[in-house]
matplotlib code that plots the C-alpha trace (Angstrom):
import matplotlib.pyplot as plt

x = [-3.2, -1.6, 1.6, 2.6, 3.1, -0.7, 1.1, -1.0, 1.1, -0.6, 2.1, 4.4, 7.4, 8.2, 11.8, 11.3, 15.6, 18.8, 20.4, 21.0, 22.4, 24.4, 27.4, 26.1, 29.2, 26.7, 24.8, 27.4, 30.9, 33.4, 31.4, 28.5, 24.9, 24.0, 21.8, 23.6, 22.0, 21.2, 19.1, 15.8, 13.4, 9.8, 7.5, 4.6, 2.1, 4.0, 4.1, 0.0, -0.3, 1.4, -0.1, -3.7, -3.0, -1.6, -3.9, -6.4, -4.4, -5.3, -1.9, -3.5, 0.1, 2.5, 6.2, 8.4, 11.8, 15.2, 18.1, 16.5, 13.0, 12.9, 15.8, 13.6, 11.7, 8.3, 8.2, 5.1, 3.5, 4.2, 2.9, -0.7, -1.0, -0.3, -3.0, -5.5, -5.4, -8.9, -7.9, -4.8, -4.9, -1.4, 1.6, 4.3, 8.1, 11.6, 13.8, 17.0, 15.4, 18.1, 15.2, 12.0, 11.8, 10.9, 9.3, 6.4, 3.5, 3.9, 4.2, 0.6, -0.8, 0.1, -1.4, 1.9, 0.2, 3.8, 7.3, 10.4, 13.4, 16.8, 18.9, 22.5, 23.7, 23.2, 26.4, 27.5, 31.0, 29.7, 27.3, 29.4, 31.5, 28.7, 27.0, 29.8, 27.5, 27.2, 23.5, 22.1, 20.9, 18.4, 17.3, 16.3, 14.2, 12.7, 11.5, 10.2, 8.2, 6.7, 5.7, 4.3, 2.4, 0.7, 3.0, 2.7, 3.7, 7.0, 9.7, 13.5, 15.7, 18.7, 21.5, 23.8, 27.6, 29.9, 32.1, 30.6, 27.4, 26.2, 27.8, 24.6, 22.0, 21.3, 21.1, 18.5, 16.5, 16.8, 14.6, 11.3, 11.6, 11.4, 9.3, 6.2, 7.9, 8.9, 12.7, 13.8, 16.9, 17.8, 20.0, 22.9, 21.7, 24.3, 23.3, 26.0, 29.2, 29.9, 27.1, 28.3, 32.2, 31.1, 29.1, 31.4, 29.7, 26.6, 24.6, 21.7, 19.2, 18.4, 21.5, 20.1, 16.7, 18.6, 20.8, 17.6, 15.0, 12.9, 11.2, 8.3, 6.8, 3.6, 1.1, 1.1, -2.4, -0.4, 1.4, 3.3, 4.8, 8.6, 9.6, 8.3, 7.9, 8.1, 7.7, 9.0, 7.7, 7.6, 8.4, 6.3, 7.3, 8.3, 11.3, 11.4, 13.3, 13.8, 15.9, 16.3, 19.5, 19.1, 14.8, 13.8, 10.0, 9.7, 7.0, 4.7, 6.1, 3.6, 5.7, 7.1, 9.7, 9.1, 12.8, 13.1, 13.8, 10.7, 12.0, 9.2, 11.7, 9.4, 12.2, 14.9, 17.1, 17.0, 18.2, 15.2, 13.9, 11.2, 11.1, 7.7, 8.1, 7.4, 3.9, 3.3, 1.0, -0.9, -3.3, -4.0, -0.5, 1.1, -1.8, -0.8, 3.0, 2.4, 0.1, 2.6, 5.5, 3.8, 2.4, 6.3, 7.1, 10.5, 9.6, 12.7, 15.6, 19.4, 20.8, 21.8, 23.8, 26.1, 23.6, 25.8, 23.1, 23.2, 22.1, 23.6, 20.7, 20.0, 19.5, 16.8, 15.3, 15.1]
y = [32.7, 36.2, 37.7, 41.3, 42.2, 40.7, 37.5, 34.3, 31.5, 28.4, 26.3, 24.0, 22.4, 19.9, 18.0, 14.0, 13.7, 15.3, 12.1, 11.6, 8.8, 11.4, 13.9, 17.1, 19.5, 22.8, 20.8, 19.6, 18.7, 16.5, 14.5, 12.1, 13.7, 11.5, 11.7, 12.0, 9.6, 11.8, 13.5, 13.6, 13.4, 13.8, 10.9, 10.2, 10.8, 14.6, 15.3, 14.9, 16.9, 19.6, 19.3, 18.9, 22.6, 23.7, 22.7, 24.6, 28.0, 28.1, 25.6, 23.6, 22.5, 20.0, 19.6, 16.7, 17.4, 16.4, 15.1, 12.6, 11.5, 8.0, 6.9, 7.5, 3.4, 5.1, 7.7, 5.9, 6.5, 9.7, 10.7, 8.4, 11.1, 13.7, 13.1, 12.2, 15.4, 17.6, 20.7, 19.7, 19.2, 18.6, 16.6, 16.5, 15.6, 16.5, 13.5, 12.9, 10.3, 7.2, 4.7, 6.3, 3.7, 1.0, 4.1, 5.3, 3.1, 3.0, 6.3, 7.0, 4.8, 6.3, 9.8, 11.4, 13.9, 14.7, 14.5, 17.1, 15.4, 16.9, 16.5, 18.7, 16.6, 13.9, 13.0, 10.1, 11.3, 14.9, 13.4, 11.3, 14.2, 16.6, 13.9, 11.6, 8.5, 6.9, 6.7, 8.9, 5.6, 5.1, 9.1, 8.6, 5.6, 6.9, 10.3, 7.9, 5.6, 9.1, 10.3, 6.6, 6.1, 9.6, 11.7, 14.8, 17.5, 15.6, 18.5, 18.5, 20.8, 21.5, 23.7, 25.4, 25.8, 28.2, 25.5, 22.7, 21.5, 25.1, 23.5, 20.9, 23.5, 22.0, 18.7, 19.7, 21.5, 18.3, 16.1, 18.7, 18.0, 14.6, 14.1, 15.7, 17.5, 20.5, 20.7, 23.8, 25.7, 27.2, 29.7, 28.6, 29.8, 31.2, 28.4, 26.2, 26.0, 25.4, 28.6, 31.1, 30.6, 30.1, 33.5, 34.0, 30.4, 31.3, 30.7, 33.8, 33.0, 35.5, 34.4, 31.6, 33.2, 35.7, 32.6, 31.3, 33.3, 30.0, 30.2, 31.3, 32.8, 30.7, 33.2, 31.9, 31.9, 31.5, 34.3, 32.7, 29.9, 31.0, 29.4, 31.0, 29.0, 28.7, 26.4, 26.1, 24.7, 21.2, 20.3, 18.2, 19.8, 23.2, 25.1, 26.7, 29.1, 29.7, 33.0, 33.6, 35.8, 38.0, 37.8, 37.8, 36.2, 37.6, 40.0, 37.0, 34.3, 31.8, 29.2, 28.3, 25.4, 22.4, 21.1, 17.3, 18.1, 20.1, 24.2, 26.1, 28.2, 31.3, 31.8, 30.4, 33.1, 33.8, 32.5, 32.4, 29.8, 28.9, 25.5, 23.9, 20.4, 21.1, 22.2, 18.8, 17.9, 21.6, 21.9, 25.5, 26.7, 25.0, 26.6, 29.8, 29.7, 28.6, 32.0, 34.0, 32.9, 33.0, 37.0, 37.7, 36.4, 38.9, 40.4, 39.6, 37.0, 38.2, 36.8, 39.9, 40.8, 38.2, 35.8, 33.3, 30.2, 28.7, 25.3, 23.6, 22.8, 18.8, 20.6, 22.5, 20.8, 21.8]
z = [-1.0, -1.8, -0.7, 0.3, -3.3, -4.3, -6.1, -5.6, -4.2, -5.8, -6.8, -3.8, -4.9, -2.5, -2.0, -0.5, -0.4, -0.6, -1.7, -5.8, -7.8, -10.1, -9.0, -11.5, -11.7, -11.5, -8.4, -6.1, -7.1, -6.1, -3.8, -3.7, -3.1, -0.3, 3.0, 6.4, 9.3, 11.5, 8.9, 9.4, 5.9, 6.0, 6.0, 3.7, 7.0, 7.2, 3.7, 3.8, 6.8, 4.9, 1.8, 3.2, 5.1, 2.1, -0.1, 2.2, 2.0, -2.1, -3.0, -6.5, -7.8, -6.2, -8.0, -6.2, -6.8, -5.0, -4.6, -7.1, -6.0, -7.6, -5.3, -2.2, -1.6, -0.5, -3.4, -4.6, -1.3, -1.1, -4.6, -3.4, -0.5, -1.8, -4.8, -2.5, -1.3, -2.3, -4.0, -5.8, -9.2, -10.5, -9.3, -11.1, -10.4, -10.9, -12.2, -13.5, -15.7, -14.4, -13.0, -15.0, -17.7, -14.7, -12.9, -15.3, -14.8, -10.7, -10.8, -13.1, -10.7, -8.0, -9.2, -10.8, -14.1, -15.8, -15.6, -16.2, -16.9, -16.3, -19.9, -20.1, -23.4, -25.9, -26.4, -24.1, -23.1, -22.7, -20.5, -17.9, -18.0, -16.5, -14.4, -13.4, -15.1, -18.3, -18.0, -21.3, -22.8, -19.6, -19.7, -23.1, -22.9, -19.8, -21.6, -24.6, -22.0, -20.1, -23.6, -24.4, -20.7, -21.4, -18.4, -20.5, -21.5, -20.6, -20.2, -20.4, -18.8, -19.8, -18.0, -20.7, -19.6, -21.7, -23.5, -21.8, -23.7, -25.6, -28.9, -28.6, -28.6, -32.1, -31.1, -28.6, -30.5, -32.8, -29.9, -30.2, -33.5, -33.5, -30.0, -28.6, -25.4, -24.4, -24.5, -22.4, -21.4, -18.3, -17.3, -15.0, -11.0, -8.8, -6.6, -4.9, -5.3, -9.4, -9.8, -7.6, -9.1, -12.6, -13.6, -16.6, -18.2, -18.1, -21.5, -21.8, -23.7, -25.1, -27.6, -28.4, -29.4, -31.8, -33.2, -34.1, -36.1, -37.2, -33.6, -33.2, -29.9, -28.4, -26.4, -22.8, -21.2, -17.5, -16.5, -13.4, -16.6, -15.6, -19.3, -22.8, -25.3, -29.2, -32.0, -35.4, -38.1, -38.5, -35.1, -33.1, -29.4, -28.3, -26.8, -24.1, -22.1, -18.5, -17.6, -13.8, -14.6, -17.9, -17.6, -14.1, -13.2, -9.6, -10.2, -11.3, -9.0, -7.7, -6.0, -2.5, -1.6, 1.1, 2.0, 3.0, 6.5, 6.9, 5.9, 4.2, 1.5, -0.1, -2.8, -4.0, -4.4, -0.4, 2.3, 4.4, 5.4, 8.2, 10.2, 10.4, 11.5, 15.2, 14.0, 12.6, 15.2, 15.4, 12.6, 13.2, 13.9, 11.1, 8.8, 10.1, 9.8, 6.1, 5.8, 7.3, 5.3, 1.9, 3.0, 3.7, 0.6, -0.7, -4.0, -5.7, -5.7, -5.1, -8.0, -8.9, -5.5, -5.4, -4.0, -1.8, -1.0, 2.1, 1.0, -2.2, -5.0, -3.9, -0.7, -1.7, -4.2, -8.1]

ax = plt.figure().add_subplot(projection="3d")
ax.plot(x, y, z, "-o")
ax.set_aspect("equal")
plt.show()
């Protein structure tokens, strides 16, 4: 399925909830991420309808992100839907790791290939601080337990802050050394609230890279893979680096974004967003909104003119 620039969309990263057991500072401060009543979330029943005409428009990829997915009861429904769909060939999800240690063989059942896990530091007062929990000991035991079930390559994500967590860099690179997964860093989005007024604490990358000459650059035979990767030697896993702000990917994006309450978002540094649940029921319209809004795709994000989201991040899904 190609857009107006010739990219081919292939990749659908789906949010099943806005709601989170965590209070991230960078995703939503100050208040509870949590699901309003009158909210309307997608069932299991829509999220196959969308998948299946997905799926027949050239989508091969399916992330499930949040909110945090493993707090939604019929999450293990939705992932046996969704992988019974012909044509896609990998699901994986978005978690903050909290309930993944009792989550990993339901979810392998259920059809789930691998897991990222969201990790901003190893250091359990650093964590509460950033998450509002004192939950690392769970995280960790669940990423051991993904590894151990075979919900690989398991990935961690971690979001540097400027005199937050950048002084654990080494600590990080410390778990690929010790664990087959991929640990990766991300550049902070201007996404939300804590993004937008917190551009001066953003951690490039390309810093880190320089800091550390002992990585060495893997050749990546994807060219929509956002992250590059390296190894050192020694280590059993890799690091990797994901640079929306100093590195932009745009030119070989392949992805589009499913909200909860049924907006198809083409990127996630724009505001637009298209509303298909009314074409739930209508096969052939609902096939041909998704081909429409994929073609408009815009051929760049706005991070770089002061982007001002809409939604906050559990909103959209990570």
């Amino acid at each position: 399925m190609l857009d107006v620039h010739g990219r081919n969309i292939e990749y659908l990263r789906i949010s099943v909830t806005r709601d989170c057991n965590l209070n991230c500072l960078y995703c939503k401060p100050g208040t509870a991420c949590r699901n309003d009543d009158r909210f309307r979330l997608l069932s299991p029943a829509d999220y196959g309808k969308i998948v299946r005409t997905a799926a027949e428009l050239g989508i091969r990829k399916v992330r499930i992100t949040g909110g945090e997915p493993l707090v939604r009861r019929d999450i293990y429904e939705i992932i046996s839907v969704i992988s019974s769909v012909e044509g896609i060939n990998d699901i994986s999800m978005s978690t903050n790791g909290i309930h993944l240690e009792q989550s990993v063989h339901r979810l392998k059942d259920a059809g789930l290939t691998r897991v990222n896990v969201s990790l901003d530091s190893l250091n359990e007062d650093n964590f509460r601080k950033i998450t509002g929990v004192n939950k690392l000991h769970d995280v960790l035991n669940g990423i051991r337990k993904a590894v151990i079930y075979g919900l690989v390559p398991v990935k961690t994500n971690t979001v540097l802050i400027k005199g937050l967590n950048d002084h654990e860099i080494d600590d990080f690179f410390g778990l690929a050394r010790d664990m087959e997964l991929d640990v990766r860093f991300i550049e902070l989005m201007p996404v939300g609230e804590f993004g937008e007024e917190n551009r001066g604490k953003i951690v490039y990358n390309s810093g880190i890279i320089a800091a550390h000459p002992e990585l060495v650059p893997v050749e990546s035979g994807n060219s929509s893979e956002p992250a590059r990767y390296y190894t050192v030697d020694g280590y059993k896993g890799r690091i990797g680096f994901i640079s929306p702000i100093s590195s932009s990917f745009c030119s070989c994006c392949d992805r589009i974004r499913l909200t909860c309450d049924g907006k198809i978002k083409p990127c996630l540094g724009n505001n637009r967003e298209v509303d298909i649940v009314e074409l739930l029921d209508d096969p052939e319209g609902l096939k041909a909104m998704i081909s429409r809004t994929v073609f408009e795709k815009p051929e760049r994000n706005s991070f770089e003119d002061n982007f001002v989201s809409s939604r906050k991040m559990n909103e959209i899904g990570g």
